[in-house]
C-alpha positions as CSV (number, residue, x, y, z in Angstrom):
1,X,22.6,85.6,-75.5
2,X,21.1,82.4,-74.5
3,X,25.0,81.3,-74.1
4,X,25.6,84.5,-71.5
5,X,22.4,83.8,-69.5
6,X,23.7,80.2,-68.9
7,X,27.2,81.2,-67.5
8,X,25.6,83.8,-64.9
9,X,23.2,80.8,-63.9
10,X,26.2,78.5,-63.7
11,X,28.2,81.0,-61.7
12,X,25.5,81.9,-59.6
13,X,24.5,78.1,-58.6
14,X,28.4,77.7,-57.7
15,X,28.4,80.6,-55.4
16,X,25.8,78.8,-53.3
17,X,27.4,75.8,-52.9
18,X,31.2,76.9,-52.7
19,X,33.3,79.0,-50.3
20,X,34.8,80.5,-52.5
21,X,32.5,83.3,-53.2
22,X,31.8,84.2,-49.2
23,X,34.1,86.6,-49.8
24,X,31.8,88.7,-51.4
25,X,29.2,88.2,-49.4
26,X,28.6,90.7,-46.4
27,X,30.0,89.4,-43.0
28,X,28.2,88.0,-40.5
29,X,26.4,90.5,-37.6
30,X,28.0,90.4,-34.4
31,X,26.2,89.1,-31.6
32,X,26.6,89.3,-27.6
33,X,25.7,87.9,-23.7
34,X,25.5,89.7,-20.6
35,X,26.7,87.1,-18.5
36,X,26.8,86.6,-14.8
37,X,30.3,86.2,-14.2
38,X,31.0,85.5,-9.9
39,X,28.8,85.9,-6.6
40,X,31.3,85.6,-3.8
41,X,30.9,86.6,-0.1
42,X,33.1,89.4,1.1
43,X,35.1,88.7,4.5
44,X,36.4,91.0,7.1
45,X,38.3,92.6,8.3
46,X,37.9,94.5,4.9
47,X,34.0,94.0,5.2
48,X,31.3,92.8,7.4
49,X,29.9,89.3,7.8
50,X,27.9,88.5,5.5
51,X,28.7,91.2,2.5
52,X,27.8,89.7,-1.0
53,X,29.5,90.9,-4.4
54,X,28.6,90.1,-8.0
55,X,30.6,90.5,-11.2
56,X,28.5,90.7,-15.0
57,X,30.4,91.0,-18.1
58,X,29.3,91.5,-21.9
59,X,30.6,88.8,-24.6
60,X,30.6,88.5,-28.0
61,X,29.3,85.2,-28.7
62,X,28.1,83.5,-31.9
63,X,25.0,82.0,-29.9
64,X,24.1,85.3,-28.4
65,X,21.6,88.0,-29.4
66,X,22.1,91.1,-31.6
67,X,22.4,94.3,-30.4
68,X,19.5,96.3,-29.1
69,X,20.2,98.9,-31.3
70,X,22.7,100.6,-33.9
71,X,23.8,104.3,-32.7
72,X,25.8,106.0,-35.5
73,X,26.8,102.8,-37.1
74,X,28.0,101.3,-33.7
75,X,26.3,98.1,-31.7
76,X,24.5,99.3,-28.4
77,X,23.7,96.4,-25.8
78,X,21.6,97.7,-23.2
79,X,21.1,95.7,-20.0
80,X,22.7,95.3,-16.8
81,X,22.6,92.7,-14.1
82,X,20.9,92.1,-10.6
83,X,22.3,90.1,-7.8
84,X,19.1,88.1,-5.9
85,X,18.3,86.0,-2.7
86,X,16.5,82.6,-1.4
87,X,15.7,82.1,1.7
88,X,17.0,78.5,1.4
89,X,14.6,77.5,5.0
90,X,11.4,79.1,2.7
91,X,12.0,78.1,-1.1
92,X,8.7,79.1,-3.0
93,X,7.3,77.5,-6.0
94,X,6.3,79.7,-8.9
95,X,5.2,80.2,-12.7
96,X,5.6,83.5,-13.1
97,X,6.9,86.6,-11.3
98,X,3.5,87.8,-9.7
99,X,3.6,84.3,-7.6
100,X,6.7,85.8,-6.0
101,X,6.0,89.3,-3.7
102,X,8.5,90.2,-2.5
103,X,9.2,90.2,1.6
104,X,10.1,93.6,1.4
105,X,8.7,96.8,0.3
106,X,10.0,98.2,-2.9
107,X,11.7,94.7,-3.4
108,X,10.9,92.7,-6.7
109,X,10.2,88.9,-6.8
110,X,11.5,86.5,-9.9
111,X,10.3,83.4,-10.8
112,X,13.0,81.5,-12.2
113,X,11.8,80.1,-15.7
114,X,13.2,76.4,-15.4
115,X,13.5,75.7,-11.5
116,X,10.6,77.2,-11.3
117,X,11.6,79.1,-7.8
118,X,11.6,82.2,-6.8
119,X,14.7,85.1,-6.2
120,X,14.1,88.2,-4.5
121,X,16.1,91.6,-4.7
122,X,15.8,94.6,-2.4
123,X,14.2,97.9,-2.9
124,X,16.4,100.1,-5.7
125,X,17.7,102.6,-3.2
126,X,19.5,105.8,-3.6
127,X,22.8,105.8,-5.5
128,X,24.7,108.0,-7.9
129,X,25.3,106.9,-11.2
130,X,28.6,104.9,-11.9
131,X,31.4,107.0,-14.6
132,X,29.8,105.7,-17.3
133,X,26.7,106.7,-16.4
134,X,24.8,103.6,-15.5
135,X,22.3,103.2,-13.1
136,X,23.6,102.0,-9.6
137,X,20.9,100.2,-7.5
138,X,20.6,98.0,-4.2
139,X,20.9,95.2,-5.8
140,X,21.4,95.8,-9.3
141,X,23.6,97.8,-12.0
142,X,21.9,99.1,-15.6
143,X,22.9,100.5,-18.4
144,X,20.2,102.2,-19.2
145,X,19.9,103.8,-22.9
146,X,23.7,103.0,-22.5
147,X,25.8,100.6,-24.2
148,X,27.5,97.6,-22.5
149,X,31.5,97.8,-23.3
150,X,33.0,94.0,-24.6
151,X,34.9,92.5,-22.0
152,X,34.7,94.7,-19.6
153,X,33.7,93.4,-15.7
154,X,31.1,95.7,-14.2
155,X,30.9,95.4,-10.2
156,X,27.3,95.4,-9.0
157,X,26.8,97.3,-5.4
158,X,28.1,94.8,-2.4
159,X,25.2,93.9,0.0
160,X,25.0,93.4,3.5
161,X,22.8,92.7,5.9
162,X,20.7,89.9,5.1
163,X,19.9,86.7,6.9
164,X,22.7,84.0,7.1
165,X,20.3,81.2,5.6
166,X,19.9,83.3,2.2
167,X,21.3,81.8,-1.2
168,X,22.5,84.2,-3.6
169,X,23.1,84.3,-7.1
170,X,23.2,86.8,-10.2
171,X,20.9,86.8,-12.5
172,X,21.2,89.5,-15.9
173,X,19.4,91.0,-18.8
174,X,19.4,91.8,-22.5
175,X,17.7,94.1,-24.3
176,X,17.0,93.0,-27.2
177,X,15.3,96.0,-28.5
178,X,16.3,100.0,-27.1
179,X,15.4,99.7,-23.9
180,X,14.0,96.4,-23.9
181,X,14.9,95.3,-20.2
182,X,13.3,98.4,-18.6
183,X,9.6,97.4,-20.9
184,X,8.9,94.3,-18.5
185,X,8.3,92.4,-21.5
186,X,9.9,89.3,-21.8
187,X,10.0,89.2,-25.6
188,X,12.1,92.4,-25.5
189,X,14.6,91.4,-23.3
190,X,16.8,88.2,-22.5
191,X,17.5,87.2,-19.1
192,X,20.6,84.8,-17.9
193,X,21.1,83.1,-14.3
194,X,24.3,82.5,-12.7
195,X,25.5,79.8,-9.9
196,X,24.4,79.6,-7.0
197,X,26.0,80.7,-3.8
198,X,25.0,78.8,-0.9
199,X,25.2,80.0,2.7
């Protein structure tokens, strides 16, 4: 017996320390980004001066986050993506969101957590829901209690009509539990900031 007990201990140590028995072992959990992906300005004829559009994408990524939730043994990344403004002639300083009001009503101010400036986006709007049912905004596209699809480039709404001295950028978010973006709290959610697009 004493003989037995020594091979399982033997076996077991070598499973720690060689590949060979990763096989066995369960494979690791996916994880994924909601990434900004391009800010561009639009050009006529085919739009107006000025017109901004923004591109987000979901990745797998081995640095990412898991997913907010499993639905019927499938990953569901909730989140979405935002694009936002600087007025690049009146930069503000921040350390947190409520240093940044917003200069117009129904509009939401961001305090960027390492430059430590703040982004602005415009009141939500009216707008149907896109074909897979996320929610369309000024500014923004979420998914909601929806899932994210891999690889797939999701067009946020174009936007016009703002100042010729604004910056403008893309910044996303993550839920990293159900829901997690929509709770305001930033231990629920992930957020990512893109380049910047100067005037």
């Amino acid at each position: 017996m004493k003989s037995f007990a020594l091979v399982v201990v033997t076996i077991s140590v070598a499973c720690v320390f060689q590949a060979g028995c990763t096989s066995q072992a369960n494979p690791p959990e996916k994880k994924y980004k909601v990434e900004p992906v391009d800010v561009a300005w639009e050009r006529p004829p085919g739009h107006r001066p000025g017109d901004v559009s923004g591109t987000f994408k979901l990745i797998e990524s081995a640095d990412g986050d898991l997913p907010s939730s499993i639905e019927n043994g499938q990953p569901v990344v909730t989140g979405g993506a935002c694009l936002v403004y600087q007025d690049k002639r009146n930069v503000k300083s921040c350390q947190a969101d409520a240093d940044c009001p917003p200069p117009v009503a129904g509009g939401h101010g961001y305090c960027h957590p390492t430059e430590k400036k703040c982004w602005f986006k415009d009141a939500p709007g009216s707008f149907p829901n896109n074909p897979d049912g996320f929610i369309v905004e000024a500014n923004c596209l979420k998914s909601g209690p929806n899932s994210l699809h891999v690889d797939r480039v999701n067009q946020l709404q174009i936007v016009n009509g703002h100042p010729a001295q604004y910056r403008w950028r893309i910044t996303t978010c993550q839920g990293l539990v159900a829901l997690g973006c929509k709770s305001g709290d930033p231990d629920k959610a992930r957020s990512r900031w893109g380049d910047v697009l100067e005037p």
